[in-house]
Backbone bond lengths (Angstrom), bond angles and torsions (degrees), N, CA, C in turn:
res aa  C-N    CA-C-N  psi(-1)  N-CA   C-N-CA  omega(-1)  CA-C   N-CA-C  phi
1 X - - - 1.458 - - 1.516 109.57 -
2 X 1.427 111.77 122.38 1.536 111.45 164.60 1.488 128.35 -60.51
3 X 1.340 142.20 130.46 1.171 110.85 149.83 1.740 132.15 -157.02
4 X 2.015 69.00 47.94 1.826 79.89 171.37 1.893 101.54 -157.48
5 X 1.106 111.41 102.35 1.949 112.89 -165.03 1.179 102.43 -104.81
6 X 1.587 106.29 139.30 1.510 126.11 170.17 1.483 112.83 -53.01
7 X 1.414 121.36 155.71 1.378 110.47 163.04 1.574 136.72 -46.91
8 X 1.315 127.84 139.01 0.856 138.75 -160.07 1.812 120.60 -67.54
9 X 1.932 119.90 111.34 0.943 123.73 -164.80 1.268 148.05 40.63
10 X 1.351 108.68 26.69 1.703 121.43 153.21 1.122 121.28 -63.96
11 X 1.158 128.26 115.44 1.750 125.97 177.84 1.168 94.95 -99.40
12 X 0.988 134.30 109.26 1.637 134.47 151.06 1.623 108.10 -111.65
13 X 1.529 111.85 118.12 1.686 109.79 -179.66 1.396 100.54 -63.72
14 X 1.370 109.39 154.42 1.636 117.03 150.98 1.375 110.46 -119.60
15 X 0.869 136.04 34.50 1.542 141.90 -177.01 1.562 109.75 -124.50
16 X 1.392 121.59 178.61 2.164 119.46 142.29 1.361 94.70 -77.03
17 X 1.116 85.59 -168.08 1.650 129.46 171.89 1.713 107.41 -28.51
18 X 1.199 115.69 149.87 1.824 91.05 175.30 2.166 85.22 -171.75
19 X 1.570 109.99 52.76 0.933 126.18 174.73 1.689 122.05 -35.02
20 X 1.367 129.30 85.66 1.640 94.49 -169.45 1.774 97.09 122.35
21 X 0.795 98.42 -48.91 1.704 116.02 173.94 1.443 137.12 -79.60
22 X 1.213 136.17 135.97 1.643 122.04 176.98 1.802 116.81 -72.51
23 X 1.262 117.46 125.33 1.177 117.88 176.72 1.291 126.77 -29.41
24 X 1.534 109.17 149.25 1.717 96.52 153.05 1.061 131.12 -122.97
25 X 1.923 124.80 104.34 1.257 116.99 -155.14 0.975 91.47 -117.10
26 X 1.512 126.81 170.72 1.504 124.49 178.49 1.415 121.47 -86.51
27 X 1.334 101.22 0.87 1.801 109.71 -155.83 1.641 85.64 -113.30
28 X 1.078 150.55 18.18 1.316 164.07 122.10 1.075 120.20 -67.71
29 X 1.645 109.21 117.61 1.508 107.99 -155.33 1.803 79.16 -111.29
30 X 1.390 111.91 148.43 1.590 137.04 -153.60 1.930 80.05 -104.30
31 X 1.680 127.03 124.51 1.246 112.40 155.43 1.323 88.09 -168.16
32 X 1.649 111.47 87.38 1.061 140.49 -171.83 1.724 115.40 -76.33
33 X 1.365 117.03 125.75 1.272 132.85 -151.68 1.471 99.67 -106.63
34 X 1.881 126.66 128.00 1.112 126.37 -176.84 1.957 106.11 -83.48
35 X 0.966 112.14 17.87 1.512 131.73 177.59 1.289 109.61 -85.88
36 X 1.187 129.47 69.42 2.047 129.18 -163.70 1.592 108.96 -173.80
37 X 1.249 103.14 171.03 1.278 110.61 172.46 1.783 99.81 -173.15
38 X 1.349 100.89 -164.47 1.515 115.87 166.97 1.160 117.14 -58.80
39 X 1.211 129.48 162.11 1.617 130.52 153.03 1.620 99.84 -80.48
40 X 1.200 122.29 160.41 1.118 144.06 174.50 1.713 140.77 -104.72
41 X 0.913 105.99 122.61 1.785 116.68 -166.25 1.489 105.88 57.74
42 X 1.102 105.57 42.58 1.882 99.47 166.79 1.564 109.52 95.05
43 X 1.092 115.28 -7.85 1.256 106.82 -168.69 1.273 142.14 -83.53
44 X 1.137 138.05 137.95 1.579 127.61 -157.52 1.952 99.94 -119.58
45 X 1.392 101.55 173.42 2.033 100.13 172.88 1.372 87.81 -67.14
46 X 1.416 75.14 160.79 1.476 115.09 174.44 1.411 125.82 -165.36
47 X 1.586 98.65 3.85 1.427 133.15 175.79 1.686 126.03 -140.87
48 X 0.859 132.23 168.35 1.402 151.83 156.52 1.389 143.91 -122.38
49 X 1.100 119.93 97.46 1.870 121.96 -167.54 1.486 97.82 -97.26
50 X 2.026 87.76 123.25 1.105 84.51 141.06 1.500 137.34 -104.53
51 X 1.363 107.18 177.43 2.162 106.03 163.18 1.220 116.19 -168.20
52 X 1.074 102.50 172.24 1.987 119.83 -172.35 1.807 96.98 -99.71
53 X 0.869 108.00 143.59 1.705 116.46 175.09 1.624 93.85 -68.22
54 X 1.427 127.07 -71.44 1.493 121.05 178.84 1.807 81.17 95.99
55 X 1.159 121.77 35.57 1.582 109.58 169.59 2.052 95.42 -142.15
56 X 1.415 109.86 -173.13 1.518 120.00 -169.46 1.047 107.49 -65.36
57 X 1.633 129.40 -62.69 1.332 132.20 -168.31 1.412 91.06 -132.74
58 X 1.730 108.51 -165.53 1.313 140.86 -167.93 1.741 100.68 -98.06
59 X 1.604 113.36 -36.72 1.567 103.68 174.91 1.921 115.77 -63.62
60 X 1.500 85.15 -47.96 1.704 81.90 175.73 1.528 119.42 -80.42
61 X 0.913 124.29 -12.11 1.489 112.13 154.62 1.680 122.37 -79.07
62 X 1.471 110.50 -21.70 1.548 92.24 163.36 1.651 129.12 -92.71
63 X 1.269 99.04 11.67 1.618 117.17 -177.37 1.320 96.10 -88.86
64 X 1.563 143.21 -35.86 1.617 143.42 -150.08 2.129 86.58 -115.68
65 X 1.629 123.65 -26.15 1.233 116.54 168.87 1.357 116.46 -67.05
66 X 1.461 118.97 -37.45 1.355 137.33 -173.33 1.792 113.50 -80.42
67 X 1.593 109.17 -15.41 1.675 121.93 -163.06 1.978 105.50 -77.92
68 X 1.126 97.75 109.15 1.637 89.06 -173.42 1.415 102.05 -52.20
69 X 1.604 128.24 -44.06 1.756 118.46 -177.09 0.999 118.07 -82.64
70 X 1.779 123.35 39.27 1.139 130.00 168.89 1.523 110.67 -113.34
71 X 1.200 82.74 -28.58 2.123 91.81 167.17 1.660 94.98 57.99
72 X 1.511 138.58 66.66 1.271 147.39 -173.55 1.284 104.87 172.43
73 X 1.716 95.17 139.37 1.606 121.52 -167.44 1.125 103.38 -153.24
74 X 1.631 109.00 161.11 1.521 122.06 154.20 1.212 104.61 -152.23
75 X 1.482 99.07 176.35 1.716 110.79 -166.27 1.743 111.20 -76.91
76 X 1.410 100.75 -41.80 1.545 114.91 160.73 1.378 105.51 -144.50
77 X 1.321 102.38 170.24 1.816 134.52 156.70 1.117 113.64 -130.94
78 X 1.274 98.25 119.51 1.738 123.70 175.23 1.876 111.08 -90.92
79 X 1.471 115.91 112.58 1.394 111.83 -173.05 1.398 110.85 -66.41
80 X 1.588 118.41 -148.77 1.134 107.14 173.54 1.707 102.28 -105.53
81 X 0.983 95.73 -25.68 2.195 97.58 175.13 1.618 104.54 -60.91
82 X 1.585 112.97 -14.54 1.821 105.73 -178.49 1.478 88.28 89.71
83 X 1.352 142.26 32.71 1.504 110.45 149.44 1.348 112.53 -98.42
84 X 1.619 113.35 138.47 1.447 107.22 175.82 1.471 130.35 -104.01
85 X 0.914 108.09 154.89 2.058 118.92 -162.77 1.212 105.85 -116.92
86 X 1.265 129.36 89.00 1.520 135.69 151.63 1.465 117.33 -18.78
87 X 1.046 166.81 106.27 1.339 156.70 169.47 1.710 102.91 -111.36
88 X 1.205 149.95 -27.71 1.408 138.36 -140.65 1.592 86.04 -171.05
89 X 1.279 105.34 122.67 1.830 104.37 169.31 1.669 112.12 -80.24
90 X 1.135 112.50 158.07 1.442 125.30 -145.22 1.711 72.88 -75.26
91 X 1.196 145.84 -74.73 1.183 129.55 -131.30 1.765 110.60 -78.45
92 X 1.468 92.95 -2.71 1.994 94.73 177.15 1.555 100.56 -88.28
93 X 1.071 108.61 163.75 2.017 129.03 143.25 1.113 130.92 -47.69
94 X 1.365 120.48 86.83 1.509 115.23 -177.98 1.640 103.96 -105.01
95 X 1.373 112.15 126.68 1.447 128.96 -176.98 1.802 112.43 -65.20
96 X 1.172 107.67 77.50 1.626 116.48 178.94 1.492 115.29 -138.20
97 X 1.269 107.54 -6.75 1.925 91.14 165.79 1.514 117.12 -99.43
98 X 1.108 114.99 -22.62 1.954 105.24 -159.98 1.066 86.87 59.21
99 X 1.607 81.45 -177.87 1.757 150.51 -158.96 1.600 79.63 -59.79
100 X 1.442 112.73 139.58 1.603 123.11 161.19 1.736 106.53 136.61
101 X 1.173 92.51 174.00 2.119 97.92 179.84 1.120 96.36 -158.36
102 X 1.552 96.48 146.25 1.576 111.24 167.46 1.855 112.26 -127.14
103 X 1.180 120.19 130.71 1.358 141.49 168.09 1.662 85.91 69.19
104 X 1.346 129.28 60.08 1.400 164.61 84.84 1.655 74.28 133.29
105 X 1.339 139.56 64.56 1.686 133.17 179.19 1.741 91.10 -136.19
106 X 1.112 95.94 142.01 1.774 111.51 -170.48 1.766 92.81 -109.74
107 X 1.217 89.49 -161.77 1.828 101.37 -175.00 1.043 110.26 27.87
108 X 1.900 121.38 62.29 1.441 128.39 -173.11 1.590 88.66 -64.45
109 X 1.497 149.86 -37.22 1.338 135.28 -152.94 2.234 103.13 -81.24
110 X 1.122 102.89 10.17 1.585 102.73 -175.19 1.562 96.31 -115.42
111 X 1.419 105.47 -24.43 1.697 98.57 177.70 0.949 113.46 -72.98
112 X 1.800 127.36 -20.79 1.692 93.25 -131.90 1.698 92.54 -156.11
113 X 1.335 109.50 169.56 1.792 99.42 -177.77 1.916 91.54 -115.46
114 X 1.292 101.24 137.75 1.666 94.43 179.92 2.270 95.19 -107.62
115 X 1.606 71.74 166.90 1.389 100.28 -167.03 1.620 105.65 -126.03
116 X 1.814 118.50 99.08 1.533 96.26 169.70 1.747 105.19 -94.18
117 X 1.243 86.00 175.52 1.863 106.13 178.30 1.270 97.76 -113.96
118 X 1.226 126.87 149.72 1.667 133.29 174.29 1.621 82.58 -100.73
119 X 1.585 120.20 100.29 0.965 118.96 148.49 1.614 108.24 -162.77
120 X 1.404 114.76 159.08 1.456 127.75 -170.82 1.701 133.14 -62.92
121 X 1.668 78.74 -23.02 1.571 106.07 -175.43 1.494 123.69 87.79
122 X 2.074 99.30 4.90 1.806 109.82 -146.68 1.775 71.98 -120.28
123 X 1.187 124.51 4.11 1.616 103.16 176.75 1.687 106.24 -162.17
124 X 1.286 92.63 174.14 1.772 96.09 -176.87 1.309 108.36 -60.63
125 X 1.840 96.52 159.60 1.441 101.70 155.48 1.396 137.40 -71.16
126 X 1.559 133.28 139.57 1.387 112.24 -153.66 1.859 95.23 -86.51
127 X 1.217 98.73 174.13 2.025 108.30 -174.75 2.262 94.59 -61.80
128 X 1.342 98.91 -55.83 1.395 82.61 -172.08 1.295 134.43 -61.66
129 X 1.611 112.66 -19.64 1.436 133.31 152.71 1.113 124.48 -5.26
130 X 1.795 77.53 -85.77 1.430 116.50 -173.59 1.828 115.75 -61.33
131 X 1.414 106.91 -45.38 1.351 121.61 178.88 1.723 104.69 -61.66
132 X 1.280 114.12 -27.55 1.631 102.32 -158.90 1.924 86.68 -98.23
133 X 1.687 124.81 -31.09 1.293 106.78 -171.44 2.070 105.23 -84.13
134 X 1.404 95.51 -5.31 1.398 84.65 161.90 1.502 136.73 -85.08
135 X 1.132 114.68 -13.47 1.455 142.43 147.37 1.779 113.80 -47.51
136 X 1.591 94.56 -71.70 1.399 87.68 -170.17 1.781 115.11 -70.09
137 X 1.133 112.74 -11.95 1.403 110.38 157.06 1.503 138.85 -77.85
138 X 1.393 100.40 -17.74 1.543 92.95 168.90 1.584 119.70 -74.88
139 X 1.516 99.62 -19.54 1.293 106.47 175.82 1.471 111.30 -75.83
140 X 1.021 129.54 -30.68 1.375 117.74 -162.88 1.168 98.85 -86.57
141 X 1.111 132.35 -31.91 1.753 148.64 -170.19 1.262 98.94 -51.66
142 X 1.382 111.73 -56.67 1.400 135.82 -177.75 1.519 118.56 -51.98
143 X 1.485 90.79 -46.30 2.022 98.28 -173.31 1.193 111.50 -64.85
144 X 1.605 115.54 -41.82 1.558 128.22 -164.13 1.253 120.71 -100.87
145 X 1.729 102.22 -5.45 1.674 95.05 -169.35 1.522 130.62 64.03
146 X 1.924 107.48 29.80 1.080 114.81 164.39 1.289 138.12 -88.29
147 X 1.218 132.68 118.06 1.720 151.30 -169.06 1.675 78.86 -51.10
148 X 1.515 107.70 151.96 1.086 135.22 145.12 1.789 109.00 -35.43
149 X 1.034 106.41 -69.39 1.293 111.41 -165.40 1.594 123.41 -51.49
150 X 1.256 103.52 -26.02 1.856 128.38 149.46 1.492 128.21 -34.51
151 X 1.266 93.34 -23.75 1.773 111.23 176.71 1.431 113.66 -91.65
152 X 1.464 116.75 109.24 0.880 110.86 -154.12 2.093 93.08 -138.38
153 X 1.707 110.62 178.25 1.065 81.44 -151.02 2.746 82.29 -125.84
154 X 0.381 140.16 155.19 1.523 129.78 -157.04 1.577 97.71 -66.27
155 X 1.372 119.26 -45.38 1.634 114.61 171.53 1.291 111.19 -75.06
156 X 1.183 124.30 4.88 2.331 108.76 154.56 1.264 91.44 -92.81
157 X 1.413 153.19 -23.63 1.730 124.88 179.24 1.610 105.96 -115.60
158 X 1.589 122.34 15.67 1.034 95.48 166.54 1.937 93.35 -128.39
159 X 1.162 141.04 54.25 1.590 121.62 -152.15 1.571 117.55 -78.97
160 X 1.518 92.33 122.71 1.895 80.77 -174.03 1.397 91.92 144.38
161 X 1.917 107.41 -65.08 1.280 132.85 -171.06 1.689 112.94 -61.15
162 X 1.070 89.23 -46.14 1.767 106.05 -169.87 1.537 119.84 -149.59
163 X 1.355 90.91 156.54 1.848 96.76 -155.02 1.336 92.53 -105.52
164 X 1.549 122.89 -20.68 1.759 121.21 -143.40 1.655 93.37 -83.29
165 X 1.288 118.21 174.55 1.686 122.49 -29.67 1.576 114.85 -35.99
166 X 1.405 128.61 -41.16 1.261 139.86 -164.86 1.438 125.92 92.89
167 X 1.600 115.41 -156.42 1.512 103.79 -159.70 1.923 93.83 -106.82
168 X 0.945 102.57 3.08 1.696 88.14 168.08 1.893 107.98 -103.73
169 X 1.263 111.64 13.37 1.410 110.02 173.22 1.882 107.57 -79.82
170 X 1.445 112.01 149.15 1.504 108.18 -174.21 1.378 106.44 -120.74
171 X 1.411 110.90 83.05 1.474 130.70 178.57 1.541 94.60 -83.12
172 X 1.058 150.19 48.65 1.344 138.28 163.26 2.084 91.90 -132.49
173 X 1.440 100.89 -29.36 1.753 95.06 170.47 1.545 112.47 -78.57
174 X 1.081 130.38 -21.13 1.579 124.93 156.83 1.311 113.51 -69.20
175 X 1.255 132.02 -56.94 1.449 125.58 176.97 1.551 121.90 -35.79
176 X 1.579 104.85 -44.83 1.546 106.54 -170.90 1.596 94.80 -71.39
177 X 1.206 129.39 -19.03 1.445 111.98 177.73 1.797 118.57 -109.53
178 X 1.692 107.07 28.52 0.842 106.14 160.16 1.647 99.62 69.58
179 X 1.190 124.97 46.37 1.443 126.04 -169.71 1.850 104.46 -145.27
180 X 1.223 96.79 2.31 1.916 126.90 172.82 1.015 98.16 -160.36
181 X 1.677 84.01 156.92 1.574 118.87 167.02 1.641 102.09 -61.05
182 X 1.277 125.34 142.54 1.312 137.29 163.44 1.162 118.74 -83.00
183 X 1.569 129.55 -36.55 1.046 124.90 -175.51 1.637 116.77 119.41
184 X 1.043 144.03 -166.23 1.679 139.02 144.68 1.681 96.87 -167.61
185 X 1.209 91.55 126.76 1.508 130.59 164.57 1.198 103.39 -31.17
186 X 1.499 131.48 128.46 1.349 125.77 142.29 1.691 153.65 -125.01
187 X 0.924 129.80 120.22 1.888 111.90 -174.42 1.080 111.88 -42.29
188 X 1.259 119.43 108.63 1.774 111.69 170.25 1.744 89.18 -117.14
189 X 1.532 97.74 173.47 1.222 130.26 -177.86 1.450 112.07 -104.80
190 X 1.743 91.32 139.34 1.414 104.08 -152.05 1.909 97.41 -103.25
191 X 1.578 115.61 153.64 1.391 115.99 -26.59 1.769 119.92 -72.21
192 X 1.244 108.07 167.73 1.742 109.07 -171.28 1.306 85.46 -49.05
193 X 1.703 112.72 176.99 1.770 140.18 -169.63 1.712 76.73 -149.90
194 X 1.378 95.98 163.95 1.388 116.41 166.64 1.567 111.54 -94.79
195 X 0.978 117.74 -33.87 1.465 119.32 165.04 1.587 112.29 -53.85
196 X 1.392 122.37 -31.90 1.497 102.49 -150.00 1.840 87.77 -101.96
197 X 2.012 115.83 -27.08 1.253 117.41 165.80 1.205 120.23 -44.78
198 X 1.827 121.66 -49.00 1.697 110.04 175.32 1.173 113.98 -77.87
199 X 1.354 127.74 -26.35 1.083 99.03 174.76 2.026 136.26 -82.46
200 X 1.245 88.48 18.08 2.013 108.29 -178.35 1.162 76.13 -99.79
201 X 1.655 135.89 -52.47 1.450 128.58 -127.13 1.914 94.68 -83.74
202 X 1.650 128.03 -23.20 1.528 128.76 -138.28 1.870 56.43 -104.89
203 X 1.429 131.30 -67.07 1.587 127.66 -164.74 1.663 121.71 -31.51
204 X 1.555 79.06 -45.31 1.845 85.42 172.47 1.490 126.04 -88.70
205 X 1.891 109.80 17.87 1.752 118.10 164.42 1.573 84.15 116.66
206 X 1.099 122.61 -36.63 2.055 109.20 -148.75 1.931 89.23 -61.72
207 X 1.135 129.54 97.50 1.576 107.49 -166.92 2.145 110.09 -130.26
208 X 2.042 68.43 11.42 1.954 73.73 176.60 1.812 104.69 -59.18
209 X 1.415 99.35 168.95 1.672 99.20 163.58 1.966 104.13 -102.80
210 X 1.364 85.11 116.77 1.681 100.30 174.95 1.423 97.38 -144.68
211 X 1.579 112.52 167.78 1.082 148.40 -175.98 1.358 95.99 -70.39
212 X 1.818 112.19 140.07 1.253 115.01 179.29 1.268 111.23 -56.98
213 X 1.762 148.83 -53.46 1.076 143.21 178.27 1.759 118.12 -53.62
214 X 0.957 105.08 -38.87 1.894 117.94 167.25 1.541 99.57 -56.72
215 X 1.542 128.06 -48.57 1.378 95.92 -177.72 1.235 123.04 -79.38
216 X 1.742 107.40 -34.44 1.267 101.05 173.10 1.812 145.01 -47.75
217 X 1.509 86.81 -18.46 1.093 98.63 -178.66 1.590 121.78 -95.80
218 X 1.464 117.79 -11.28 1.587 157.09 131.30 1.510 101.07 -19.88
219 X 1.610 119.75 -64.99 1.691 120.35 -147.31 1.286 76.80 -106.44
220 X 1.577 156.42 -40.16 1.221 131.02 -170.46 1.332 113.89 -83.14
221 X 1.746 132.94 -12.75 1.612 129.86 158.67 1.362 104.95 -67.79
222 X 1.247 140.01 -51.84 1.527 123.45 160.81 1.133 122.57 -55.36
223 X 1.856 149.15 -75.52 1.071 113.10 -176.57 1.456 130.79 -117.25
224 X 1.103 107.79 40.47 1.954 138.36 -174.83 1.688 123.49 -149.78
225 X 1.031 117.83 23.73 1.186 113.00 -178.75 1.733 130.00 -37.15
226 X 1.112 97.14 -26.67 1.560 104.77 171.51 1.505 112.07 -82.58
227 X 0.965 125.24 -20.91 1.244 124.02 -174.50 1.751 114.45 -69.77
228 X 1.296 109.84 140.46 1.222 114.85 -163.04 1.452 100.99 -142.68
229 X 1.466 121.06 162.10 1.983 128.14 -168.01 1.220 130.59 63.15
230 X 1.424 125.15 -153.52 1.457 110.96 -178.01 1.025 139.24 -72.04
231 X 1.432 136.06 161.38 1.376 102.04 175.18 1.095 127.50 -95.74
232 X 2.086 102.30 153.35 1.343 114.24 -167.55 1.044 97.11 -125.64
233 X 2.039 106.22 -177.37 1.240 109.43 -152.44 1.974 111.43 -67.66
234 X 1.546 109.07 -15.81 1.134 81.32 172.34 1.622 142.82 -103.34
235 X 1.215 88.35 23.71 1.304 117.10 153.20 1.627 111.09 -39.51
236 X 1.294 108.11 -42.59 1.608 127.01 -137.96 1.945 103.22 -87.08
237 X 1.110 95.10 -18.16 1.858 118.54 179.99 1.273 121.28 -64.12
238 X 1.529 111.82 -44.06 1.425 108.14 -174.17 1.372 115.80 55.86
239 X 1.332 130.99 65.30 1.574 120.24 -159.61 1.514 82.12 -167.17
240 X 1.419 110.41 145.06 1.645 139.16 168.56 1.578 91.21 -64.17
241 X 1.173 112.05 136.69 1.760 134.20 141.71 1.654 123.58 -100.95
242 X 1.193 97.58 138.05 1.621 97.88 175.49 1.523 107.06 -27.07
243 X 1.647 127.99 153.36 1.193 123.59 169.09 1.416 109.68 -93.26
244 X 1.448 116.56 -34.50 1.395 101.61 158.30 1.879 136.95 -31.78
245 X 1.024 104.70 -26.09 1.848 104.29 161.44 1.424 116.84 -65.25
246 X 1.307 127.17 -8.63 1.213 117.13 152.24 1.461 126.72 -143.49
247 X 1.729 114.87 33.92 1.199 90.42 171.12 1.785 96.51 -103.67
């Protein structure tokens, strides 16, 4: 249990170089989770998950991350004041995606380093949040040599399964800084088909096998959340919208 946090999302290293490795800043509080292991068959990130805890605060969600009979981890938790909690070093396995694939690759927990949010999923993200997980992502981006497009959110590789981050997350303010995939525009043919939607939708990573309405509803919690009924052509875009349209 935490119950005294550094200021909120300053990365300042105190170390060199540590290429490959999780930083060592002081404003990273160390509360290392017996929920881990190796990565598997060689594999290093090549991704980033995000998620919402879906619990009260940031202490009780790192008490049930940290619970060996909870069998669940992440690499950090970011509170809502922006202090961050190391739990799982970037280069181990921390048990936070499940069952699912994205851009048709399974064992999302060997790809990728996850990121929870201490939040409910019932309200916005707060500014220091947001400010401190934009921080800790440029760094990681940096360590591993992950594309924007690597950032990914637990409902694009699991859809159906999971909703998180959800529709009050503002994946269109990471994009403009190159901290997400943006998306790319496309000509589709009018009116959309469901055939020609999965198959843009598996192109642009969504490549679990779900039910046509399960995905759709997959690519519009990432970059349409307001959007509601059948699908239309702009469905067909795959592209971030301001988040202001729905907060």
């Amino acid at each position: 249990m935490v119950t005294a946090m550094p200021a909120a999302g300053i990365l300042r290293p105190t170390g060199g170089p540590c290429k490959g490795k999780t930083p060592k800043v002081t404003e990273i509080i160390r509360h290392l989770s017996p929920n881990q292991g190796p990565r598997r068959d060689g594999l290093r990130p090549s991704l980033v998950v995000i998620h919402y805890t879906a619990m009260q605060n940031a202490a009780d969600a790192l008490e049930r991350l940290c619970d060996p009979a909870a069998e669940v981890s992440a690499h950090y938790l970011i509170s809502g004041q922006g202090d961050i909690i190391l739990m799982v070093e970037e280069d181990q396995r921390a048990w936070h995606a499940g069952q699912g694939e994205w851009a048709g690759q399974d064992d999302v927990n060997s790809r990728s380093i996850g990121i929870e949010l201490d939040n409910m999923g019932t309200h916005p993200f707060s500014e220091p949040q947001m400010f401190a997980l934009e921080r800790l992502l440029r760094g990681i981006l940096d360590r591993w040599d992950i594309q924007p497009e690597g950032v990914i959110g637990h409902s694009d590789m699991a859809p159906g399964r999971k909703t998180d981050p959800g529709p009050r997350f503002d994946w269109a303010r990471l994009s403009k800084q190159g901290l997400a995939g943006a998306g790319k525009a496309r000509d589709m043919p009018k009116p959309p088909c469901p055939e020609t939607f999965t198959e843009h939708a598996k192109n642009a990573g969504f490549t679990a096998d779900v039910p046509f309405e399960t995905l759709l509803a997959a690519t519009r919690l990432r970059f349409a959340p307001w959007r509601s009924g059948p699908l239309c052509a702009q469905d067909m875009t795959f592209c971030h919208a301001p988040a202001s349209k729905w907060k």
